[in-house]
N, CA, C and O atoms as a DFTB+ gen file, in Angstrom:
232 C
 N C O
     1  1     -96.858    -147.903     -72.652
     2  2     -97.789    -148.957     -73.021
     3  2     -97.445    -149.465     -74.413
     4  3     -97.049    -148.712     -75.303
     5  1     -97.589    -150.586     -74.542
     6  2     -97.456    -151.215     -76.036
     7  2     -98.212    -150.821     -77.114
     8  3     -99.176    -150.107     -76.838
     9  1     -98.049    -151.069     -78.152
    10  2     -98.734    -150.769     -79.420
    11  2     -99.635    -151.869     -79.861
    12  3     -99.989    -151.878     -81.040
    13  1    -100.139    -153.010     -78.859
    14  2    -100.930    -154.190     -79.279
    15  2    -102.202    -153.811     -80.259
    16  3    -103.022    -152.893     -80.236
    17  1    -102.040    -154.670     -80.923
    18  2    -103.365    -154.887     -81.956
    19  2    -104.234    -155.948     -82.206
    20  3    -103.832    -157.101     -82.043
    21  1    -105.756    -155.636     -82.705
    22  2    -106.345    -157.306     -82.654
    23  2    -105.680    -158.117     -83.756
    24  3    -105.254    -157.788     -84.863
    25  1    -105.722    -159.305     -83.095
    26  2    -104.586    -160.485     -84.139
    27  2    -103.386    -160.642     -84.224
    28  3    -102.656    -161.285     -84.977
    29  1    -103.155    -159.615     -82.888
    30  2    -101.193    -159.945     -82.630
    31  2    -101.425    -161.335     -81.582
    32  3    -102.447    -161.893     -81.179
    33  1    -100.341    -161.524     -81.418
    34  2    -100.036    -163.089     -80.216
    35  2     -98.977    -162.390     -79.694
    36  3     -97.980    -161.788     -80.092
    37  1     -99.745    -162.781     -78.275
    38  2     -99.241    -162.252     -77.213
    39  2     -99.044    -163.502     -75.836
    40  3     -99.703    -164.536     -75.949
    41  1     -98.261    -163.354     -74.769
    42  2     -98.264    -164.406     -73.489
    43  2     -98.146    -163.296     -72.625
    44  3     -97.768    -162.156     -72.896
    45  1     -98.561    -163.829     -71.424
    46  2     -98.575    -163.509     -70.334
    47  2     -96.731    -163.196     -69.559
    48  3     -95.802    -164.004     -69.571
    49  1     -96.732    -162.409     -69.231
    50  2     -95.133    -161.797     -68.977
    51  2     -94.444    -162.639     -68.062
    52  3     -93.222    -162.488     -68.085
    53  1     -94.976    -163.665     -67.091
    54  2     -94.772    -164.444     -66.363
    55  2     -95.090    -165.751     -66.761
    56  3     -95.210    -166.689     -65.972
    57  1     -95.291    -165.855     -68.527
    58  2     -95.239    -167.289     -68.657
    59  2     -96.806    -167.837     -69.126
    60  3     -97.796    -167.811     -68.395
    61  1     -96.760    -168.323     -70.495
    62  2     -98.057    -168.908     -70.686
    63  2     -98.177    -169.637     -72.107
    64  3     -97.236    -169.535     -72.894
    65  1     -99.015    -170.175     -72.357
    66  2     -99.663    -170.422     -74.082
    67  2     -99.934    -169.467     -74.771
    68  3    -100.972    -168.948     -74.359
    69  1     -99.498    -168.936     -75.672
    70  2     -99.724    -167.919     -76.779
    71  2    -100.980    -167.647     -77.143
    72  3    -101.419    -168.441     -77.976
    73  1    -101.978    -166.491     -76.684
    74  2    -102.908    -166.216     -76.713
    75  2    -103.145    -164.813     -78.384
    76  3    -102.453    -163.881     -78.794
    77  1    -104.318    -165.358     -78.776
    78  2    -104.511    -163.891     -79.812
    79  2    -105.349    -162.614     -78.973
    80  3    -106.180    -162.838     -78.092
    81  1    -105.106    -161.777     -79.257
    82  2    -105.860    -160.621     -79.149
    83  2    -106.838    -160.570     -80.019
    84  3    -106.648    -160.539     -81.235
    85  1    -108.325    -160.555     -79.290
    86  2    -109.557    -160.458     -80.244
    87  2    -110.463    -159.146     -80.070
    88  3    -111.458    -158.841     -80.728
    89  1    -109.895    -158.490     -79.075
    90  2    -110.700    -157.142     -79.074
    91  2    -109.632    -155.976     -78.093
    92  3    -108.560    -156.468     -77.744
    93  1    -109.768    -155.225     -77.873
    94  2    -109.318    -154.349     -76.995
    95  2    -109.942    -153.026     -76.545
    96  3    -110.132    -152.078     -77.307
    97  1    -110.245    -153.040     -75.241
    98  2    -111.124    -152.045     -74.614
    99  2    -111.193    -150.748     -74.960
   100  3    -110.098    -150.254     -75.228
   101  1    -112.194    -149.983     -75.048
   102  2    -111.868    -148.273     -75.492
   103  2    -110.847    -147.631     -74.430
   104  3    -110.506    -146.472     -74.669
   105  1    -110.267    -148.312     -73.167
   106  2    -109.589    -147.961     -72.059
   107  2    -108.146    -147.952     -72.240
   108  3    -107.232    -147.212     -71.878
   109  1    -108.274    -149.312     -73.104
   110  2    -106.693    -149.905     -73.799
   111  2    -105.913    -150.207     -72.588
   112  3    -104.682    -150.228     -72.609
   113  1    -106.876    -150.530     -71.130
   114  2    -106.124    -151.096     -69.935
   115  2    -106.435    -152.840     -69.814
   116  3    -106.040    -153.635     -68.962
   117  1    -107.523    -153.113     -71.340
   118  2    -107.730    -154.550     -71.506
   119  2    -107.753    -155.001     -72.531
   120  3    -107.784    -154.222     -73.483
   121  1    -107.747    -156.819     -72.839
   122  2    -107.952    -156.950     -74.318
   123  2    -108.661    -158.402     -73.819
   124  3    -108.291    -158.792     -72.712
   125  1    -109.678    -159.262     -74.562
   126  2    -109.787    -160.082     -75.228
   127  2    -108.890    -160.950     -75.730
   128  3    -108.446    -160.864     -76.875
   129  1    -108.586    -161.800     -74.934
   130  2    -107.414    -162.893     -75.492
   131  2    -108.377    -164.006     -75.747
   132  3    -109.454    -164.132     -75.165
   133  1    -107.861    -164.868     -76.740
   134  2    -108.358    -166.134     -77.070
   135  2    -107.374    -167.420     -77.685
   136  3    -106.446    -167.349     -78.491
   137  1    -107.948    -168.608     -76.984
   138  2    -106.749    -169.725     -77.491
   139  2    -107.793    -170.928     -77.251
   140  3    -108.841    -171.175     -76.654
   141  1    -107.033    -171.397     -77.922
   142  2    -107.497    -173.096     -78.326
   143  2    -107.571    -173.753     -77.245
   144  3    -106.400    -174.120     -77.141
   145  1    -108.145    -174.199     -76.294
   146  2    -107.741    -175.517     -74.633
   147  2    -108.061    -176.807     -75.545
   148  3    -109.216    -177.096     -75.859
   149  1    -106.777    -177.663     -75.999
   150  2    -106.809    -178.323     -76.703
   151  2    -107.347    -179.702     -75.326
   152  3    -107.622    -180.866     -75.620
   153  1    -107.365    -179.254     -74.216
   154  2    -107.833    -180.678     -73.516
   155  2    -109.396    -180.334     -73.861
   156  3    -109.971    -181.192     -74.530
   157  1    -110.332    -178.899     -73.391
   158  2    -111.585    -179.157     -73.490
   159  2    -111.731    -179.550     -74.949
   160  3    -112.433    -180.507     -75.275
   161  1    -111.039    -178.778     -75.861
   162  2    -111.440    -179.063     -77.448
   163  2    -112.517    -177.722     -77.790
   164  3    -113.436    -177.833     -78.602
   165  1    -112.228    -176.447     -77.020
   166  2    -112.223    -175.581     -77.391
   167  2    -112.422    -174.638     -77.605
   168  3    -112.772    -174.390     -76.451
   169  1    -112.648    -172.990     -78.482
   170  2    -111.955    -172.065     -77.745
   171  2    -112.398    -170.983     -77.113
   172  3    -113.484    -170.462     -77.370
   173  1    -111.559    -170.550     -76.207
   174  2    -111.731    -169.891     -74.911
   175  2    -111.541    -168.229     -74.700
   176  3    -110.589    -167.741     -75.311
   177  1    -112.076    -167.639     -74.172
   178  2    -112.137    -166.236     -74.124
   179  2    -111.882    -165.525     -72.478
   180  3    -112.545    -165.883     -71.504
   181  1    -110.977    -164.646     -72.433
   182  2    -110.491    -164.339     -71.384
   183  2    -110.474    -162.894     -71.327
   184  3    -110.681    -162.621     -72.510
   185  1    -110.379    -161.961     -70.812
   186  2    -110.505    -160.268     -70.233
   187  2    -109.078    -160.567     -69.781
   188  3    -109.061    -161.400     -68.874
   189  1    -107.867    -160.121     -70.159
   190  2    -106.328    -159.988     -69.770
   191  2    -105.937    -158.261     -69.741
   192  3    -106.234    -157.457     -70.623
   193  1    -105.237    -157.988     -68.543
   194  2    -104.906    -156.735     -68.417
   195  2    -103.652    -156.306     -69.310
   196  3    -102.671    -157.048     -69.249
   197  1    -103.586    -155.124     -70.172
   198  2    -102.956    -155.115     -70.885
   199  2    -101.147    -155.171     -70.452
   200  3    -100.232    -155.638     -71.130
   201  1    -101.093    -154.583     -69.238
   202  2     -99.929    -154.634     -68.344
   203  2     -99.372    -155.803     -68.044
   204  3     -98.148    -155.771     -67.916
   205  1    -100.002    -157.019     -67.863
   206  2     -99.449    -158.228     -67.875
   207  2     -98.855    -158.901     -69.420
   208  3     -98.345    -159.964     -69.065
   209  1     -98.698    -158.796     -70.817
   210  2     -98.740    -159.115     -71.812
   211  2     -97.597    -158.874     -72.503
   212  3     -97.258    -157.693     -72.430
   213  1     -97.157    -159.300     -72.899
   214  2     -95.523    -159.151     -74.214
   215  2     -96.166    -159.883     -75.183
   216  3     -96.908    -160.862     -75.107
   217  1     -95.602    -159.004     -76.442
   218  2     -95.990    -159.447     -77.685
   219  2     -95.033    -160.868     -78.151
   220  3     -93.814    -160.989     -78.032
   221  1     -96.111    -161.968     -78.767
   222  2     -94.763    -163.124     -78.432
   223  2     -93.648    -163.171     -80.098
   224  3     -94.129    -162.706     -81.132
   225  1     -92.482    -163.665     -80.092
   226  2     -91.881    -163.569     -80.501
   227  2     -91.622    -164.677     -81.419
   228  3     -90.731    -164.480     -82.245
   229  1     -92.236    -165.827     -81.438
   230  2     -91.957    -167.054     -82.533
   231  2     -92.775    -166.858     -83.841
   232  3     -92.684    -167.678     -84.755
């Protein structure tokens, strides 16, 4: 398992918008991702399994 932390940026392993980590479960099998939806204007909160996630690299 990764070493993720809140306030790393992370995507989805199959491809996505660069999401932050805003919390992570006492399970550490989830986290709290959050990002900007610049069409609604804004921002959004999601439950992402930690297994789907790579830390992003830019």
């Amino acid at each position: 398992m990764s070493d993720f932390k809140e306030g790393d940026v992370v995507r989805l392993k199959s491809g996505s918008p660069a999401f932050t980590i805003a919390w992570i479960n006492q399970d550490r099998a989830s986290v709290g991702a959050t990002w900007f939806n610049e069409q609604a204007q804004k921002v959004e909160v999601q439950e992402v399994k930690i297994s789907t996630l790579l830390k992003d690299e830019d």
